[in-house]
N, C-alpha and C positions, 0 to 999 in steps of 0.2 A: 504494500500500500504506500504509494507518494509521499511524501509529508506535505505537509501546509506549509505555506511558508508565509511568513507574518509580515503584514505589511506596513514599513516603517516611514512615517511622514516626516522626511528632515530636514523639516522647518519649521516644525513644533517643537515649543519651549521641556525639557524632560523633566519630570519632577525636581521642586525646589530642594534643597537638603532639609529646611523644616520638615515638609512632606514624610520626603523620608525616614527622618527622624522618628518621627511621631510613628511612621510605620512597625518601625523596628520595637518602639515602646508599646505600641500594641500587641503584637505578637508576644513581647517578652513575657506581658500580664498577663497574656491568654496562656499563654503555658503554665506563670506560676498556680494562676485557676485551677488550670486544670491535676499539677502537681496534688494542689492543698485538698482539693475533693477524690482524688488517690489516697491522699495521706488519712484523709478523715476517716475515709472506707474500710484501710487496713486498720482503722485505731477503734473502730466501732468494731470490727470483726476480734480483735482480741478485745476488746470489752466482754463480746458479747461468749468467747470462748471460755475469758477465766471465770467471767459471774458462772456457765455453763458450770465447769472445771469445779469449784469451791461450792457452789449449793447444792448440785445435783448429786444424785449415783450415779453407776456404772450402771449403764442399760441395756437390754437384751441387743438393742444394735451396736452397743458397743463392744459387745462381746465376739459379737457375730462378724463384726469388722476383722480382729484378733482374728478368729478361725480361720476367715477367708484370707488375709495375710499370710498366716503359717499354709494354708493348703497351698496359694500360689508359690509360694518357695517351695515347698515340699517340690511341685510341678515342676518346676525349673533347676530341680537339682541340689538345694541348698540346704542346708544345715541349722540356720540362723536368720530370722525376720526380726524387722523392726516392726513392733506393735502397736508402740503408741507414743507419742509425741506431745512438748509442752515445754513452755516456757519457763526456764530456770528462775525466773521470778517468781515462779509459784513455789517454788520449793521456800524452806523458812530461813535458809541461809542462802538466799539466790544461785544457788547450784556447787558453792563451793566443797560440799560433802563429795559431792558426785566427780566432780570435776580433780579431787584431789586422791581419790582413788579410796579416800576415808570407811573402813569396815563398818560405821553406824549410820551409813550413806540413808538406808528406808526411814530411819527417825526424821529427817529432813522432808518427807514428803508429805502433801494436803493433799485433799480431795479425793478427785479419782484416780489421782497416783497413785495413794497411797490405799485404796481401793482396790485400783488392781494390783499392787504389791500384797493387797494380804488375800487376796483373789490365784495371784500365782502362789503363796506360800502353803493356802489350801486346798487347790486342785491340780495345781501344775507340777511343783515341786515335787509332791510324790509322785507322780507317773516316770520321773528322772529327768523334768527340762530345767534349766537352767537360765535364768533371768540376770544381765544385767545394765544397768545402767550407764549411759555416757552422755558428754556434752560434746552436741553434736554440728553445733556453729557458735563461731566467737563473733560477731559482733564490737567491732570499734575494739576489739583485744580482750574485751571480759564474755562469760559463760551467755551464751544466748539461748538454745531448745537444747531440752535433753530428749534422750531418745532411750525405751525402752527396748532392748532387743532379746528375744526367746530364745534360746538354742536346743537340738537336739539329737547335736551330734556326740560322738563316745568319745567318753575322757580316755579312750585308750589311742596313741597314737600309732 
């Protein structure tokens, strides 16, 4: 297909540098707009996960999540799933148990962490899985989501 070719009248004056100006300073604010109503969106989404996270239980679909997790790995050949995921903020020492490899890491946990921590210590643990815990993005250099991962592979190597 041709292209168009755009037809340039040169002898009309091209925009003023105000003009311009003023162009570039719109756009600039449309972007920050657009930025702050991103930011608002991911900030109402963890509101609305930790109020979730700290009042609620553990639900039959979040259990059911965990299942379908480990069955996909299972399918794919793997040993080891991540189950579930959460903001080291919620933890009562902002992740630093977890993060520092500390043995009394579970006393750290609220909510439905600590729900399904004693969720895997009652049903999981005895069948032989193995639960643990890491911090799994740093953020600006400190602990950002931890990550619960299953395992069910044999301590024999």
């Amino acid at each position: 297909m041709p292209e168009k070719k755009e037809h340039l009248d040169m002898n009309a004056m091209p925009p003023s540098a105000e003009e311009i100006r003023k162009e570039v300073i719109r756009r600039a604010r449309e972007e920050d707009e657009k930025q702050a109503k991103a930011k608002a969106v991911q900030e109402k989404k963890a509101t609305d996960f930790a109020e979730d996270f700290l009042k609620n239980h553990v639900s039959e679909a979040d259990v059911l999540a965990v299942r379908r997790l480990v069955a996909n790995a299972v399918q794919a050949g793997k040993f080891e799933a991540m189950v579930y995921s959460f903001s080291s903020d919620l933890c009562s020492d902002s992740g630093r148990a977890i993060n520092s490899g500390d043995k009394d890491w579970p006393e750290t946990l609220q909510g439905k962490a600590k729900e399904f921590y004693e969720r895997y210590q009652q049903f999981a643990k005895p069948q032989g899985f193995k639960l643990k815990a890491m911090v799994i993005s740093f953020p600006n250099g400190m602990p950002g989501d931890v990550g619960f991962f299953l395992n069910w592979g044999s301590d024999r190597v």
